[in-house]
C-alpha positions in Angstrom: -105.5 -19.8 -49.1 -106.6 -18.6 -45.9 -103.6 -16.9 -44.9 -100.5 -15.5 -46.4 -97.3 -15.0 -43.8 -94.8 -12.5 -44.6 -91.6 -13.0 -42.7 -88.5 -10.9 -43.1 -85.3 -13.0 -42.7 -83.2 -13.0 -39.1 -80.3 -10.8 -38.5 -77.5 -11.5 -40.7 -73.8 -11.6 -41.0 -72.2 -8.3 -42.8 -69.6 -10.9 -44.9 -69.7 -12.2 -48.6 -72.3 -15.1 -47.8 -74.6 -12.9 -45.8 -75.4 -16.4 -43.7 -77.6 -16.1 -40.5 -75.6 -14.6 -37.3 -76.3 -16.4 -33.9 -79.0 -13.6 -33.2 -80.6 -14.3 -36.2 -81.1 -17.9 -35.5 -82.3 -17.1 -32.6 -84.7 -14.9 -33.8 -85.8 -17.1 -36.4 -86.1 -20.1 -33.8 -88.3 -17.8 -31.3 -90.4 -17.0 -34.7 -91.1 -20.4 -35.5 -92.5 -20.7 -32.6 -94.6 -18.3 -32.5 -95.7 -19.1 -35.8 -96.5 -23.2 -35.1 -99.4 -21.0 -32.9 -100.6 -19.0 -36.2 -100.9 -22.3 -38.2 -102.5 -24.7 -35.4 -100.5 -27.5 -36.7 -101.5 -27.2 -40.4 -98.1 -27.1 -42.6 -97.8 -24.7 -44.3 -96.2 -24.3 -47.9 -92.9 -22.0 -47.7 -91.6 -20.1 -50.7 -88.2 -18.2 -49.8 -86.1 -15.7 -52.1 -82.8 -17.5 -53.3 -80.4 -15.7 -50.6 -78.8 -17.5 -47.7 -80.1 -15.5 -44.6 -84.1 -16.2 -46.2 -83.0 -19.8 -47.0 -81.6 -20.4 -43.7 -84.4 -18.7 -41.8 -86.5 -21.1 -44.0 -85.3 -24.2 -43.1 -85.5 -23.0 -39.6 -88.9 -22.6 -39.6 -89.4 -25.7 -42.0 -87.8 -27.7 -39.4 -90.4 -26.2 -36.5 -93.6 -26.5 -38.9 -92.8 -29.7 -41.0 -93.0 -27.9 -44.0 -92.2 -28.2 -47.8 -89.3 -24.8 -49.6 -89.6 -23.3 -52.7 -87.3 -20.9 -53.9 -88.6 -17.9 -56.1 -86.4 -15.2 -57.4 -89.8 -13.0 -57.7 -89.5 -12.7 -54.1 -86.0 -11.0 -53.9 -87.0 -7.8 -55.9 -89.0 -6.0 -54.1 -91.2 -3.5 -56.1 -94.4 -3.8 -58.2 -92.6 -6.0 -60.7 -91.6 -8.6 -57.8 -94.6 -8.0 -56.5 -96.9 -9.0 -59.6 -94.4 -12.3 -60.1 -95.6 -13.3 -56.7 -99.0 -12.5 -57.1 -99.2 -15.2 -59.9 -96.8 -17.9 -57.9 -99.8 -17.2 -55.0 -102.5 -17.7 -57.8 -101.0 -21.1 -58.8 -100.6 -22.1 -54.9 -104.3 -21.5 -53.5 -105.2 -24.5 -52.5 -102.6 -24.4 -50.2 -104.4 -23.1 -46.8 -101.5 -21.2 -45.8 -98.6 -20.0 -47.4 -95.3 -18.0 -45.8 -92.5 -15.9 -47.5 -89.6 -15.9 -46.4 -88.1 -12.9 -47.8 -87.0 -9.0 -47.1 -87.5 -5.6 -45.8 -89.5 -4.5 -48.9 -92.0 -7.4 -49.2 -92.3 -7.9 -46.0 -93.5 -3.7 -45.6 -94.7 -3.4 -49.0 -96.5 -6.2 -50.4 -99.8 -6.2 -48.1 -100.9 -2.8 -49.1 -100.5 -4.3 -53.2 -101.8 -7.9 -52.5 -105.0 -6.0 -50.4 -105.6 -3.6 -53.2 -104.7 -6.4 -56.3 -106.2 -9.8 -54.7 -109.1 -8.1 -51.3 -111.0 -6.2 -53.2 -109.4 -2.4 -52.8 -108.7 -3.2 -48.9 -105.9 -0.4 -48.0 -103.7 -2.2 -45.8 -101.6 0.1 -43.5 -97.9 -0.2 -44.4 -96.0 -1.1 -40.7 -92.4 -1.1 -40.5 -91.5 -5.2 -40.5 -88.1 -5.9 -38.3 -85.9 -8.8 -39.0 -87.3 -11.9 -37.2 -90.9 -10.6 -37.7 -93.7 -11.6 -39.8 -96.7 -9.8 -41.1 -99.7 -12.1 -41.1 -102.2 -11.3 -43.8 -105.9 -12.9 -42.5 -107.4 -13.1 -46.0 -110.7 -14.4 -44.4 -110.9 -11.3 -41.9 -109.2 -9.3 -44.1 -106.9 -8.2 -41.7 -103.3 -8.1 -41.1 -101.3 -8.4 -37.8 -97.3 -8.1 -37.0 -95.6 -10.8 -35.1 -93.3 -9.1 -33.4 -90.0 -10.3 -31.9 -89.3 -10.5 -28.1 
């Protein structure tokens, strides 16, 4: 794996479903763009937590990057359990060049400080607040991480 992309979900509808507004789409479109940049054509392997606004966003992005979904339960709870499930689902996935989550606020702020200090060596990654239709790109090569910010 060369790099690990983090993206948080687009904006959402406050109903039962919690399905993708219009905003959201467009966020998640105007990401996927952005992203098809980041990868340089190589798909990537998507896993997404098993909620409709980070399944939807998925496909989105799928669509864009001609990619294959996973869904992974690990990667709705966001704290050190979550985080250690999807440290292993990574393990099991290296030979993937890259990978992106589609998930939420917490794994999306949270888990590049754990994977630097758990998977790089100590590396201390900054935690940086992660919006919705944004992504935190983890370089694993450089050791470096980078926000794709929204428009």
């Amino acid at each position: 794996m060369k790099k690990l992309i983090l993206v948080r979900h687009g904006e959402y509808e406050e109903n039962e479903e919690m399905n993708l507004s219009q905003e959201g789409r467009k966020q998640i479109e105007s990401l996927a763009e952005k992203l098809s940049a980041v990868t340089n054509g190589n798909p990537p392997l998507i896993l997404v937590s098993p909620t409709t606004r980070t399944i939807e966003s998925a496909e989105i992005i799928s669509k864009k990057l001609d990619a294959i979904v996973e869904k992974y339960k690990a990667l709705y709870i966001g704290n050190r359990t979550g985080f250690s499930k999807f440290l292993e689902i990574l393990h099991e996935r290296l030979d993937n060049e890259i990978i992106i989550a589609v998930t939420h606020l917490e794994f999306c702020e949270g888990f590049p400080k754990y994977f630097g200090r758990e998977y790089l060596e100590g590396i201390e990654f900054e935690s940086e607040r992660v919006e919705v239709g944004e992504a935190c790109v983890v370089d694993i090569e450089t050791k470096t991480i980078k926000i794709i910010r929204r428009d």
